[in-house]
C-alpha positions as CSV (number, residue, x, y, z in Angstrom):
1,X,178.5,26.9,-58.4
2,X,175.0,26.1,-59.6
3,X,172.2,26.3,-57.6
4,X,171.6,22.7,-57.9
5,X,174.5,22.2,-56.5
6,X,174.3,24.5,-53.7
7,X,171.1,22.8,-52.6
8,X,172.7,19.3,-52.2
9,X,172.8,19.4,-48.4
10,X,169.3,20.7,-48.5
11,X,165.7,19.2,-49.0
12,X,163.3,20.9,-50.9
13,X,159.7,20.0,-50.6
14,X,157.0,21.3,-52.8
15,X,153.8,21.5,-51.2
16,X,151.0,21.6,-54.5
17,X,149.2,19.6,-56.5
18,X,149.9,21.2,-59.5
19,X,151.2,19.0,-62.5
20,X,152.5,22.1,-64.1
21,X,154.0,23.0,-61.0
22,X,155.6,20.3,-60.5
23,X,156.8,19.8,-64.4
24,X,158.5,23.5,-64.2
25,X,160.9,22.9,-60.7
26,X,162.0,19.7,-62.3
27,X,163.0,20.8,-65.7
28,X,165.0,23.5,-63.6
29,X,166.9,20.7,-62.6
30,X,166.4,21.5,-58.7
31,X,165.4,17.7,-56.8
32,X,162.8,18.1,-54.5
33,X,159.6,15.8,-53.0
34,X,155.6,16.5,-53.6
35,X,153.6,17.3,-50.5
36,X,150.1,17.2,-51.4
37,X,148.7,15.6,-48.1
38,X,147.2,18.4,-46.7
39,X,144.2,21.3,-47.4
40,X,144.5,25.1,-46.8
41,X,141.4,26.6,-47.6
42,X,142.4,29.3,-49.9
43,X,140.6,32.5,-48.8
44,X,142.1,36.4,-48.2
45,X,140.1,39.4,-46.5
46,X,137.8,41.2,-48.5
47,X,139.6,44.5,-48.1
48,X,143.0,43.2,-49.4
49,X,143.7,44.6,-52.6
50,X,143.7,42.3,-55.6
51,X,147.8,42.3,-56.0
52,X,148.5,40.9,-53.0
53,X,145.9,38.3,-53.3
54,X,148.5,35.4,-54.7
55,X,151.5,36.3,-52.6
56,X,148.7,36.0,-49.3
57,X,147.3,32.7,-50.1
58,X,151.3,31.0,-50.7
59,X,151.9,32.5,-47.4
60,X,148.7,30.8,-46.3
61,X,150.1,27.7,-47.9
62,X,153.3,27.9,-46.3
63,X,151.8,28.6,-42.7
64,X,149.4,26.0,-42.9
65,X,152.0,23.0,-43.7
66,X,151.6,20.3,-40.7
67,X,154.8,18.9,-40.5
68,X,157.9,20.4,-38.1
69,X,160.5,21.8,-40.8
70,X,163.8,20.3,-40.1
71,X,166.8,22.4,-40.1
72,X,167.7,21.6,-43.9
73,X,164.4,21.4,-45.0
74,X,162.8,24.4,-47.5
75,X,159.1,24.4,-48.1
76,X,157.8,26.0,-51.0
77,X,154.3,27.0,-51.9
78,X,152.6,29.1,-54.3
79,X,149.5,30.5,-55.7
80,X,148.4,32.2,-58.6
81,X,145.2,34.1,-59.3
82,X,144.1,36.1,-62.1
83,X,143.0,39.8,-62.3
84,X,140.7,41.8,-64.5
85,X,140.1,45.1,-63.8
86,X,139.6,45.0,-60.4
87,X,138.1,41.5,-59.5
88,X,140.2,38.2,-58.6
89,X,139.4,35.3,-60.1
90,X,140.5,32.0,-58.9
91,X,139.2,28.4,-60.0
92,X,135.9,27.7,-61.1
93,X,134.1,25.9,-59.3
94,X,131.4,24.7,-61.6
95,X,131.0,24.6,-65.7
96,X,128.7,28.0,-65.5
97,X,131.4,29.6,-63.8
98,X,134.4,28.7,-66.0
99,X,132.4,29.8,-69.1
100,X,131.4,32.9,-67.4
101,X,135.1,33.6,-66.5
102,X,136.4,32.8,-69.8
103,X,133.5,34.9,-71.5
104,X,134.8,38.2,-69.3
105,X,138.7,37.2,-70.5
106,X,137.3,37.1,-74.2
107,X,138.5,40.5,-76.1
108,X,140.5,41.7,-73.4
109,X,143.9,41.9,-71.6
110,X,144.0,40.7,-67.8
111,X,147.3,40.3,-65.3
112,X,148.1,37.2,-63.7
113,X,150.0,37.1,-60.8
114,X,152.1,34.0,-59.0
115,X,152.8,34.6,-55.5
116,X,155.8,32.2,-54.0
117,X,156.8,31.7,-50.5
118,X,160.1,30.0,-49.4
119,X,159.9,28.5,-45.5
120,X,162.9,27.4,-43.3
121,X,163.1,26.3,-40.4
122,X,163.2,29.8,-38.6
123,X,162.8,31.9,-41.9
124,X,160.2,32.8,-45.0
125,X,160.6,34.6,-47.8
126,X,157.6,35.6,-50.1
127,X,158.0,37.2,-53.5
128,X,155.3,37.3,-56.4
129,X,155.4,38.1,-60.4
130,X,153.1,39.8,-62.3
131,X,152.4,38.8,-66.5
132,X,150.1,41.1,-68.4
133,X,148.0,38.7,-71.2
134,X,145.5,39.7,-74.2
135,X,142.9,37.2,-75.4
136,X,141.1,37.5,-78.9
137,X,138.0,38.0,-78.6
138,X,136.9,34.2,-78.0
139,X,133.4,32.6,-79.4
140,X,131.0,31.1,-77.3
141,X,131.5,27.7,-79.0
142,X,134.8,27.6,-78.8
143,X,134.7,28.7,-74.5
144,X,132.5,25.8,-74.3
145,X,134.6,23.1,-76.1
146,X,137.7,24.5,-74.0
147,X,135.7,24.2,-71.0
148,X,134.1,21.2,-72.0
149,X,136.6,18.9,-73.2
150,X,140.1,20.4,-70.9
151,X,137.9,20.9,-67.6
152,X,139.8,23.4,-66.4
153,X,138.3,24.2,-63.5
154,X,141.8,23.7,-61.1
155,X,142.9,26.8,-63.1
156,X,143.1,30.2,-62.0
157,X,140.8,31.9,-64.8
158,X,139.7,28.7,-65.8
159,X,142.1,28.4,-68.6
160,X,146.0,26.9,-68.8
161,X,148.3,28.8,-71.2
162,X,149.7,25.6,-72.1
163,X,146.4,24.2,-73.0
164,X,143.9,24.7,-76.5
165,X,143.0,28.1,-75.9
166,X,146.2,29.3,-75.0
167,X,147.1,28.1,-78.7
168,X,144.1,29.6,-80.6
169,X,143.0,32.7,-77.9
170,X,146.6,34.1,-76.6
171,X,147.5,37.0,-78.7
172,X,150.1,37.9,-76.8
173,X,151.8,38.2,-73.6
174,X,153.8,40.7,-71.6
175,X,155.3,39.1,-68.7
176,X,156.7,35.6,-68.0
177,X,154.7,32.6,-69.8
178,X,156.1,30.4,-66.8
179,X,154.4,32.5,-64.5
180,X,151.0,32.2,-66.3
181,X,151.3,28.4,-66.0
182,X,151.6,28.6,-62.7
183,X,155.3,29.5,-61.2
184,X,157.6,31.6,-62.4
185,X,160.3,30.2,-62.4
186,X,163.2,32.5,-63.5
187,X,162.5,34.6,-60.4
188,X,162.1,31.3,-58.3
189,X,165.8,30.1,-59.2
190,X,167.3,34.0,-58.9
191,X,165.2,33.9,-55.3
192,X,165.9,30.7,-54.0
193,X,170.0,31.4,-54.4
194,X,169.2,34.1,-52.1
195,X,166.9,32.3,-49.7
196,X,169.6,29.8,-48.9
197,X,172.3,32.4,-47.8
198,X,169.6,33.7,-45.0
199,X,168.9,30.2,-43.4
């Protein structure tokens, strides 16, 4: 039986505001509804190291939904963040930042990581997935017509895969492209099978 099917007594919300998001659960062909009435502030301990960064902040997410969860209801929430070296980068807040993020990316290879977290009514789940991606090294004119013209700043690492510079700047990638769009969704569909023989 596919999943699909196995989900027909349940209802799945997705709590993001992610377009990609969004896009990527619905060509997997699983129905759900769009929560995105409601603000977690998206910070993580100092101390916490940078891998479990994405997989804290969906549980975050997932904790900080405001709504009871019915019986047959599943919640999921996710966040991504990228990593190079050993600092986490998240959105950009302003133009300066997203060029100085995209200028650090430029000539080297970074990880970007997708945490996921599945809530029931008396149950959670939490898994994340990990993609290793090399940029060329990038010119400052072309960081600033990315930046200027795409906006990226609701992107972790100020830049979409999907997008311009994932086109001209990508060289490669080891690891899931979903997951550098922002959910990886393989490992969602394989997880969420699971998920619904615990609750």
């Amino acid at each position: 039986m596919l999943l699909e099917d196995k989900l027909k007594d349940y209802s799945i919300i997705l709590c993001s505001k992610s377009p990609r998001r969004k896009e990527l659960l619905t060509n997997c062909g699983i129905e759900f509804t769009m929560s995105t009435d409601y603000d977690v502030e998206e910070v993580y301990p100092k101390d916490l190291p940078a891998y479990n960064v994405a997989e804290y902040l969906s549980e975050l997410k997932a904790e900080g939904y405001p709504n009871a969860i019915a019986d047959n209801e599943i919640l999921i929430t996710a966040d991504t963040v990228v990593i190079l070296g050993d600092r986490v980068l998240g959105k950009a807040k302003t133009r300066d930042e997203a060029i100085e993020m995209l200028t650090a990316l430029s000539g080297n290879s970074h990880e970007v990581v997708t945490g996921v977290t599945f809530r029931g009514k008396n149950s959670k789940s939490t898994f994340s997935s990990t993609t290793r991606v090399w940029f060329r090294s990038v010119t400052e004119e072309e960081i600033v017509h990315y930046v200027d013209k795409y906006i990226p700043y609701d992107k972790a690492g100020s830049y979409g895969i999907q997008e311009w510079i994932g086109y001209v700047a990508i060289e490669r990638i080891d690891g899931s492209f979903y997951n550098v769009m922002g959910l990886p969704i393989q490992q969602l569909y394989v997880n969420l099978t699971q998920f619904i023989k615990t609750i």
